[in-house]
mmCIF file as gemmi writes it, N, C-alpha and C atoms, coordinates in Angstrom:
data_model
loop_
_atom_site.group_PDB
_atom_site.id
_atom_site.type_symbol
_atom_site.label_atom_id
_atom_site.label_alt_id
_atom_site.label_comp_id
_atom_site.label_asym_id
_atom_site.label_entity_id
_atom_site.label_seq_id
_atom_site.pdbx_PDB_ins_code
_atom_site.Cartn_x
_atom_site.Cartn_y
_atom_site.Cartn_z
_atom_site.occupancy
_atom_site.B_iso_or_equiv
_atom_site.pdbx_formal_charge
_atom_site.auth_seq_id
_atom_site.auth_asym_id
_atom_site.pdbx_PDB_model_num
ATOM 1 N N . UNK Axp A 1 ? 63.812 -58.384 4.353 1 0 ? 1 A 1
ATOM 2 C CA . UNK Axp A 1 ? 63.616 -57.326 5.324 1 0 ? 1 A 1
ATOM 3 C C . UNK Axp A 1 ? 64.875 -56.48 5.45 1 0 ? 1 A 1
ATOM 4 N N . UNK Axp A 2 ? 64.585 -55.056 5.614 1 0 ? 2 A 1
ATOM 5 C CA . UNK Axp A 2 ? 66.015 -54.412 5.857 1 0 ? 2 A 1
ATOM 6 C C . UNK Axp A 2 ? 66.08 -53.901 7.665 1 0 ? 2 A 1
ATOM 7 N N . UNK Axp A 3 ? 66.05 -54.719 8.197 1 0 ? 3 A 1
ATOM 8 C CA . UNK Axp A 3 ? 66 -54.701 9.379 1 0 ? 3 A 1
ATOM 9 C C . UNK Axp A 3 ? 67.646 -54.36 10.109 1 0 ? 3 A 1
ATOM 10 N N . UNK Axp A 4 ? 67.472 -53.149 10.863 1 0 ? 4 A 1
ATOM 11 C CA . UNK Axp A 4 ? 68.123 -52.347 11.332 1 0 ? 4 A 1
ATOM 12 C C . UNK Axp A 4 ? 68.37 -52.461 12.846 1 0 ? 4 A 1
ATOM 13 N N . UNK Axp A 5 ? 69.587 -52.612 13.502 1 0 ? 5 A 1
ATOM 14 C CA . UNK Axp A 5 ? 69.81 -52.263 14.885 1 0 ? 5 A 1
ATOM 15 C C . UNK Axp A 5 ? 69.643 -50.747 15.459 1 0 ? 5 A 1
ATOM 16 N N . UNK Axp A 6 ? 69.667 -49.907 14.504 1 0 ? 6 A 1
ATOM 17 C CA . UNK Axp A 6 ? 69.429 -48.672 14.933 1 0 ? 6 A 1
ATOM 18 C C . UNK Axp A 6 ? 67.953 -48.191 13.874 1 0 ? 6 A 1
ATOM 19 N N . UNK Axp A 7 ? 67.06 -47.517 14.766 1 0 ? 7 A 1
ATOM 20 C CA . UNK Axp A 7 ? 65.96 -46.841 14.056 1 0 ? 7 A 1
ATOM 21 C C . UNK Axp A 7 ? 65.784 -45.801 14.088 1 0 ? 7 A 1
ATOM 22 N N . UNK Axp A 8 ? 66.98 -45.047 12.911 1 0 ? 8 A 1
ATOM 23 C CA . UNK Axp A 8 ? 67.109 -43.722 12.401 1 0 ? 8 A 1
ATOM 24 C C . UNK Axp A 8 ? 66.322 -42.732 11.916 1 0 ? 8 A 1
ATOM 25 N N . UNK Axp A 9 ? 65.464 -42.994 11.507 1 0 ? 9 A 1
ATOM 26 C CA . UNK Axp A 9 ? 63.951 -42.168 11.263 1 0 ? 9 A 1
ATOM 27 C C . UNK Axp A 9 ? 62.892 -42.656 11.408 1 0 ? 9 A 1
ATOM 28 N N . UNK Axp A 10 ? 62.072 -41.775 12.471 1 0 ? 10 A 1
ATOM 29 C CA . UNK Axp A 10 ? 60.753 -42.303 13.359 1 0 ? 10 A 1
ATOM 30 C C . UNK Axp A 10 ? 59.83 -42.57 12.009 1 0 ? 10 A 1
ATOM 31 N N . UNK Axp A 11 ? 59.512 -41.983 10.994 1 0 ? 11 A 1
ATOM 32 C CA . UNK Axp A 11 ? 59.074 -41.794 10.223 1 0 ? 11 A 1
ATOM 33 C C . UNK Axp A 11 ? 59.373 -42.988 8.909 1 0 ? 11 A 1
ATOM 34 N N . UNK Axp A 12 ? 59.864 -44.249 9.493 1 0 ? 12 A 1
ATOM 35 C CA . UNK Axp A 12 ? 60.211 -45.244 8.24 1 0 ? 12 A 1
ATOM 36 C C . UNK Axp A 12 ? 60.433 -46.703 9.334 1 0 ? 12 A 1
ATOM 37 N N . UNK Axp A 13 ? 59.64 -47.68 8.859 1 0 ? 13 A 1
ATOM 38 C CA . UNK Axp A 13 ? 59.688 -48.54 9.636 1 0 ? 13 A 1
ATOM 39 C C . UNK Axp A 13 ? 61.27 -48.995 9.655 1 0 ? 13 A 1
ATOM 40 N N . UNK Axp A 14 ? 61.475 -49.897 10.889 1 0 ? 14 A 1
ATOM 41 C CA . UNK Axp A 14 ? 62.983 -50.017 11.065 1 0 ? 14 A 1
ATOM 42 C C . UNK Axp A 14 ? 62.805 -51.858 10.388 1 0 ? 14 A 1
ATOM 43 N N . UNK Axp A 15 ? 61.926 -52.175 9.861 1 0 ? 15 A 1
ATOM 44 C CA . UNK Axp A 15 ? 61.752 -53.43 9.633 1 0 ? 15 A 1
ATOM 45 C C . UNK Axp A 15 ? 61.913 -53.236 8.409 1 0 ? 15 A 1
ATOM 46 N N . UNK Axp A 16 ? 61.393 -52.713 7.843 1 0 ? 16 A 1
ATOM 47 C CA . UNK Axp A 16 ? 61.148 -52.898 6.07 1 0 ? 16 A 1
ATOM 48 C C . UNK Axp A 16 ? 61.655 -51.729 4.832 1 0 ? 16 A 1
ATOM 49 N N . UNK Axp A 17 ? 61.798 -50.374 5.919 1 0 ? 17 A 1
ATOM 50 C CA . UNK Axp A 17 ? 61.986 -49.102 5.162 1 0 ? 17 A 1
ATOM 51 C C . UNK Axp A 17 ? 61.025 -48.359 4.941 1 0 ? 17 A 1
ATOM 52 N N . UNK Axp A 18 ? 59.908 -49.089 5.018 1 0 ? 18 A 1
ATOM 53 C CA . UNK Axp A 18 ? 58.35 -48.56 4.356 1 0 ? 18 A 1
ATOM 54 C C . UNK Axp A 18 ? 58.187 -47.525 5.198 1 0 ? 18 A 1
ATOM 55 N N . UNK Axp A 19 ? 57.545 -45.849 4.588 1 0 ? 19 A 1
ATOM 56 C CA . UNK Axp A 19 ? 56.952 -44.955 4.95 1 0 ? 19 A 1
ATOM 57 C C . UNK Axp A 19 ? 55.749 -45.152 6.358 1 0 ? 19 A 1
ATOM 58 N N . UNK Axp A 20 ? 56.214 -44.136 7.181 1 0 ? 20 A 1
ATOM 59 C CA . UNK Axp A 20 ? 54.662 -44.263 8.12 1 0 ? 20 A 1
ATOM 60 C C . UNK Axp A 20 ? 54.313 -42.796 8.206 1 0 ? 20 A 1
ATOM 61 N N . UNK Axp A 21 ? 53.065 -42.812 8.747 1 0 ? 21 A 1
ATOM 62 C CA . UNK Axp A 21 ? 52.748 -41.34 8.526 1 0 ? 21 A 1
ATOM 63 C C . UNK Axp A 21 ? 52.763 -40.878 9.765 1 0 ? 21 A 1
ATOM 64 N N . UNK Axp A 22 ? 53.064 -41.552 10.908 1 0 ? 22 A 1
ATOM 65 C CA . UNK Axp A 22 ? 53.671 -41.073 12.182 1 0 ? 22 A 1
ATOM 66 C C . UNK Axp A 22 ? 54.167 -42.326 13.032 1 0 ? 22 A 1
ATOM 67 N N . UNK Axp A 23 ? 55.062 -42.054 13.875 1 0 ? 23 A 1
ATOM 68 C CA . UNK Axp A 23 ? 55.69 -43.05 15.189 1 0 ? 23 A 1
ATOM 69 C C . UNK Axp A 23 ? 55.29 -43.435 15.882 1 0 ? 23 A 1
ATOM 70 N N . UNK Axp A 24 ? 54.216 -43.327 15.899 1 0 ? 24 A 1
ATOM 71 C CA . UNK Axp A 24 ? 53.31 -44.015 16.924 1 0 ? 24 A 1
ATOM 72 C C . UNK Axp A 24 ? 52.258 -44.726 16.377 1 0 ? 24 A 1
ATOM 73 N N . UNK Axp A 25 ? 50.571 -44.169 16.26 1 0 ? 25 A 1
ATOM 74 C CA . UNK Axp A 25 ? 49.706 -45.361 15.59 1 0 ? 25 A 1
ATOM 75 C C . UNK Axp A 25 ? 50.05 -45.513 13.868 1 0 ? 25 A 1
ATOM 76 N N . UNK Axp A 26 ? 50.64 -44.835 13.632 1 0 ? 26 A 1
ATOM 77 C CA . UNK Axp A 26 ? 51.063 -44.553 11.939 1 0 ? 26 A 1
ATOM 78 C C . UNK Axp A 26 ? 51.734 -46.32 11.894 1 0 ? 26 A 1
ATOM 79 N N . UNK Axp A 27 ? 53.2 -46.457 13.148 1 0 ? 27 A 1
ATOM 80 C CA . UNK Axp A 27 ? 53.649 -47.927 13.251 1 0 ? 27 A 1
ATOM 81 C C . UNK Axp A 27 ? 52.623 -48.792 13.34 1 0 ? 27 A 1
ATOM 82 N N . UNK Axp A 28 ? 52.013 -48.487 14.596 1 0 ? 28 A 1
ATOM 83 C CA . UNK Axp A 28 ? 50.803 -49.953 15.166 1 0 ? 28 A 1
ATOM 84 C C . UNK Axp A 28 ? 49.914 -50.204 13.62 1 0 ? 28 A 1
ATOM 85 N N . UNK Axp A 29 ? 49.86 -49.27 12.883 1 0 ? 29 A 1
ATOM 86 C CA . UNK Axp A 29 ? 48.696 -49.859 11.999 1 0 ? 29 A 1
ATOM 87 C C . UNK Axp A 29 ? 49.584 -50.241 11.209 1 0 ? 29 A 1
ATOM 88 N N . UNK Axp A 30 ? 50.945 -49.939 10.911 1 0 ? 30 A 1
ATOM 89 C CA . UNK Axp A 30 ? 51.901 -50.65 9.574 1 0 ? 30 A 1
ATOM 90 C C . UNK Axp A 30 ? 52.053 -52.519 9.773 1 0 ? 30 A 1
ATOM 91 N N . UNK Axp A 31 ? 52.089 -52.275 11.369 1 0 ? 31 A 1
ATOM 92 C CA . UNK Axp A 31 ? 52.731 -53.447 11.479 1 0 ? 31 A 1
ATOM 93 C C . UNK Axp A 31 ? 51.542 -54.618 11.557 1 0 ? 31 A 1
ATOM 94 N N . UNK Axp A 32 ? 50.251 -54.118 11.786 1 0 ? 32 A 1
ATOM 95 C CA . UNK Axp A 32 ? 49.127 -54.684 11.927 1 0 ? 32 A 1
ATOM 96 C C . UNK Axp A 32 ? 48.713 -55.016 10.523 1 0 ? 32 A 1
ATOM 97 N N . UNK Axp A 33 ? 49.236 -54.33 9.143 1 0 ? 33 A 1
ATOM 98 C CA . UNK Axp A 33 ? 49.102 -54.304 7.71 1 0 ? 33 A 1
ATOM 99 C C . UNK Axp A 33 ? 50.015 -55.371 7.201 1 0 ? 33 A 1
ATOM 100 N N . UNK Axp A 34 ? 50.927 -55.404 7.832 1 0 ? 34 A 1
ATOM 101 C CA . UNK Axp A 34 ? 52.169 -56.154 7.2 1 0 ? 34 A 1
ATOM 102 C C . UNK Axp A 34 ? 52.975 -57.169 8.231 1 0 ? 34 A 1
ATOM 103 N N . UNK Axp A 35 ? 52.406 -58.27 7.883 1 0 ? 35 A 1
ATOM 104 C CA . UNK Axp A 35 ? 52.46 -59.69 8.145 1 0 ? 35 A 1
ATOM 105 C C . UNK Axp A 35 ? 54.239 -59.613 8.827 1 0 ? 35 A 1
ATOM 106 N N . UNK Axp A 36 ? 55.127 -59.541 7.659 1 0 ? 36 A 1
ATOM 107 C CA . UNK Axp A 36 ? 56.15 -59.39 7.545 1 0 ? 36 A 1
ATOM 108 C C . UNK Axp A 36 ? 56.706 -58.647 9.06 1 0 ? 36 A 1
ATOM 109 N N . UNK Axp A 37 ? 56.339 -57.403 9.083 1 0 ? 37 A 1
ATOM 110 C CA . UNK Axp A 37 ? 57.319 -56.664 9.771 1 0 ? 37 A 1
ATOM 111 C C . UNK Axp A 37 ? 56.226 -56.589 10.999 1 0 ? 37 A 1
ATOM 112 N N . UNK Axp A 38 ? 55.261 -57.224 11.543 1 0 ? 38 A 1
ATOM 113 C CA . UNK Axp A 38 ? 54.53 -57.242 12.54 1 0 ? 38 A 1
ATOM 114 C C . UNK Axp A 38 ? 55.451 -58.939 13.264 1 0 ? 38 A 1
ATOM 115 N N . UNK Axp A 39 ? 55.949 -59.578 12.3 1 0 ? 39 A 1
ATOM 116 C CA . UNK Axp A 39 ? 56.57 -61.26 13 1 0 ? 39 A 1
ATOM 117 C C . UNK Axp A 39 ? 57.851 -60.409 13.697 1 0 ? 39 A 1
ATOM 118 N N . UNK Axp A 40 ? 58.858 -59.807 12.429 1 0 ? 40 A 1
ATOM 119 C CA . UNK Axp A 40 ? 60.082 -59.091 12.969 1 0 ? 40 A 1
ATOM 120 C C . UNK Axp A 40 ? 60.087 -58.114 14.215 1 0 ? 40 A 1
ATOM 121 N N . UNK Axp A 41 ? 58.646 -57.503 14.667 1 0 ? 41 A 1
ATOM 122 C CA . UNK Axp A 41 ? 58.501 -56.242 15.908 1 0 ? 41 A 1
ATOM 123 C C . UNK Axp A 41 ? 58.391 -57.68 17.045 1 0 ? 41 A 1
ATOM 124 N N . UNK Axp A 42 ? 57.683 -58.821 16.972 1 0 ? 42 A 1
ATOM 125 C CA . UNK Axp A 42 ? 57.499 -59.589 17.94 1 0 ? 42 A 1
ATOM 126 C C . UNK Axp A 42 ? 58.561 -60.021 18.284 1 0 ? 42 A 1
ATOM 127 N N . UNK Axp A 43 ? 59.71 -60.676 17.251 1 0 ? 43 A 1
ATOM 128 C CA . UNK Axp A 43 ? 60.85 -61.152 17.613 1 0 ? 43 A 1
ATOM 129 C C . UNK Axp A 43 ? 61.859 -59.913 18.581 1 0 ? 43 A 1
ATOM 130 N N . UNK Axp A 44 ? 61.672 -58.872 17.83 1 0 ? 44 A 1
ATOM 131 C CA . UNK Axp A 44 ? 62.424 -57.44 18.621 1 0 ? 44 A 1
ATOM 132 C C . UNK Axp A 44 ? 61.632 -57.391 19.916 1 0 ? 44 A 1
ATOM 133 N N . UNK Axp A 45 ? 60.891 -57.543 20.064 1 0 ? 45 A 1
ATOM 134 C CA . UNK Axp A 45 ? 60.003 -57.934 21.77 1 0 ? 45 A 1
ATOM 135 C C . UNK Axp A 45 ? 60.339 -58.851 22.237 1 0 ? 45 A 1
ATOM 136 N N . UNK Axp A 46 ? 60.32 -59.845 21.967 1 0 ? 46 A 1
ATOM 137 C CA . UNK Axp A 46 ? 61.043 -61.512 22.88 1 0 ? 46 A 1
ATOM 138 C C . UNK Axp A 46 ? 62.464 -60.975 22.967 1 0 ? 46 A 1
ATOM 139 N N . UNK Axp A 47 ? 63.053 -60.317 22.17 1 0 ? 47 A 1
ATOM 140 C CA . UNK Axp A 47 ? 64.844 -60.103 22.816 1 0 ? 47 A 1
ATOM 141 C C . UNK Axp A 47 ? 64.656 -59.456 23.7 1 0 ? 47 A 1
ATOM 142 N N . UNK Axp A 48 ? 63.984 -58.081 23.615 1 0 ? 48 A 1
ATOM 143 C CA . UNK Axp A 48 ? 64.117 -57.106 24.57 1 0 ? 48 A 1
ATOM 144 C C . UNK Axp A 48 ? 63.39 -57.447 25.975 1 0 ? 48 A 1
ATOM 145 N N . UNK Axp A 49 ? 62.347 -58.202 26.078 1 0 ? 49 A 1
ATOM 146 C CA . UNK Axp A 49 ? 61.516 -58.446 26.964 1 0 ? 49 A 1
ATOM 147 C C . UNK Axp A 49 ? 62.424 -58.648 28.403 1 0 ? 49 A 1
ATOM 148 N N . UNK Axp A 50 ? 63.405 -59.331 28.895 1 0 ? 50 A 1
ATOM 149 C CA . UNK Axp A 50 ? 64.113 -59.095 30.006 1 0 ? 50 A 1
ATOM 150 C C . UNK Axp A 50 ? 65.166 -57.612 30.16 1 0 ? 50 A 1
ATOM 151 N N . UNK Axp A 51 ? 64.575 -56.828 29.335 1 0 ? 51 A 1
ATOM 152 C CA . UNK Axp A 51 ? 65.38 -55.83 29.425 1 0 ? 51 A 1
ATOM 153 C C . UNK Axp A 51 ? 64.75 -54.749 29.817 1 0 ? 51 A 1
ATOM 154 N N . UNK Axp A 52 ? 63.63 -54.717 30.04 1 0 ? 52 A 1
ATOM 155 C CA . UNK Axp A 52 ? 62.675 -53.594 30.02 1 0 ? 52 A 1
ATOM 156 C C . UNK Axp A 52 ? 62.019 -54.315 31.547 1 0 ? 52 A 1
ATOM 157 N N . UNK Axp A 53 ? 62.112 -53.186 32.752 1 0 ? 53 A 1
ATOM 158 C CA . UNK Axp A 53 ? 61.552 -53.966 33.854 1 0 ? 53 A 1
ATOM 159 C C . UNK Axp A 53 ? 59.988 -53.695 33.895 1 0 ? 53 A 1
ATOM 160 N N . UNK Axp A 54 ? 59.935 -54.732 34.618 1 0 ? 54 A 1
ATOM 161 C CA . UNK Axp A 54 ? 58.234 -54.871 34.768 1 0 ? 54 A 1
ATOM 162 C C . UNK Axp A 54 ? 57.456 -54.993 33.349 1 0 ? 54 A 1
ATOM 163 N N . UNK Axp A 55 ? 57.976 -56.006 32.537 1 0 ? 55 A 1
ATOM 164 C CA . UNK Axp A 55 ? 57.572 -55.9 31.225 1 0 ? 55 A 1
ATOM 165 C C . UNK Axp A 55 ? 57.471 -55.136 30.038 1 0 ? 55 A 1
ATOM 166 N N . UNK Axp A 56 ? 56.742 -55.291 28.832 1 0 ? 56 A 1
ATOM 167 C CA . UNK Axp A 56 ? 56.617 -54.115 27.533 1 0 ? 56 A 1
ATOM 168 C C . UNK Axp A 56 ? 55.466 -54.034 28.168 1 0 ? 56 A 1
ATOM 169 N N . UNK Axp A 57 ? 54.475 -53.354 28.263 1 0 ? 57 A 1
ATOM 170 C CA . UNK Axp A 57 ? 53.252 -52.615 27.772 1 0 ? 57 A 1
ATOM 171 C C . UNK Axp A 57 ? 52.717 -52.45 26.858 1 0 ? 57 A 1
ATOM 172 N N . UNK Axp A 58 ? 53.569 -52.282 25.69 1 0 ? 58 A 1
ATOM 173 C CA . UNK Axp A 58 ? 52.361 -51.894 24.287 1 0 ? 58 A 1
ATOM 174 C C . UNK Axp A 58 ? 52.327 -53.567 23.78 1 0 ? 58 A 1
Protein backbone atom coordinates (compact mmCIF):
# COMPACT_ATOMS: atom_id res chain seq x y z
CA UNK A 1 0.00 0.00 0.00
CA UNK A 2 1.31 3.54 -0.57
CA UNK A 3 -0.47 4.92 2.15
CA UNK A 4 -0.05 8.55 2.85
CA UNK A 5 -0.46 10.95 5.94
CA UNK A 6 -1.36 13.63 3.68
CA UNK A 7 -4.11 13.20 0.78
CA UNK A 8 -2.77 15.36 -1.92
CA UNK A 9 -5.08 14.73 -4.73
CA UNK A 10 -8.84 14.24 -4.19
CA UNK A 11 -8.72 12.49 -7.33
CA UNK A 12 -6.22 9.36 -6.31
CA UNK A 13 -6.87 7.20 -3.48
CA UNK A 14 -4.60 8.09 -0.46
CA UNK A 15 -4.38 4.24 0.15
CA UNK A 16 -3.14 2.77 -2.95
CA UNK A 17 -2.55 5.68 -5.62
CA UNK A 18 -5.28 4.20 -7.74
CA UNK A 19 -7.32 6.71 -9.95
CA UNK A 20 -10.99 7.74 -8.83
CA UNK A 21 -13.26 9.41 -10.94
CA UNK A 22 -14.40 11.68 -8.15
CA UNK A 23 -13.94 12.36 -4.10
CA UNK A 24 -16.69 11.40 -3.05
CA UNK A 25 -18.84 8.22 -4.41
CA UNK A 26 -15.94 7.75 -7.09
CA UNK A 27 -13.92 6.80 -3.24
CA UNK A 28 -17.00 4.89 -1.58
CA UNK A 29 -17.16 2.62 -4.63
CA UNK A 30 -13.09 2.24 -4.85
CA UNK A 31 -12.94 1.28 -1.50
CA UNK A 32 -16.03 -1.00 -1.63
CA UNK A 33 -13.94 -2.65 -4.92
CA UNK A 34 -10.80 -3.04 -3.16
CA UNK A 35 -10.50 -5.25 -0.24
CA UNK A 36 -7.13 -3.74 0.37
CA UNK A 37 -7.70 -0.09 0.73
CA UNK A 38 -11.39 -0.45 2.16
CA UNK A 39 -9.29 -2.53 5.59
CA UNK A 40 -6.65 0.63 5.43
CA UNK A 41 -9.93 3.55 5.31
CA UNK A 42 -11.31 1.44 8.47
CA UNK A 43 -8.07 1.47 10.29
CA UNK A 44 -7.83 5.50 9.31
CA UNK A 45 -11.42 5.54 11.08
CA UNK A 46 -10.56 3.69 14.39
CA UNK A 47 -7.54 6.36 14.76
CA UNK A 48 -9.51 9.20 13.98
CA UNK A 49 -12.73 8.16 15.66
CA UNK A 50 -12.01 10.14 19.12
CA UNK A 51 -11.14 12.96 17.15
CA UNK A 52 -14.07 13.84 15.33
CA UNK A 53 -16.93 14.84 17.96
CA UNK A 54 -20.06 13.15 18.07
CA UNK A 55 -18.64 10.44 15.90
CA UNK A 56 -17.82 9.75 11.83
CA UNK A 57 -21.01 9.61 9.98
CA UNK A 58 -20.08 8.21 6.72
Amino acid sequence: MAASSNWADVYQCPFCGGDLPSPGRGFVDHIDQNPDCDEEFEAWRDTITDDVPHGWPG
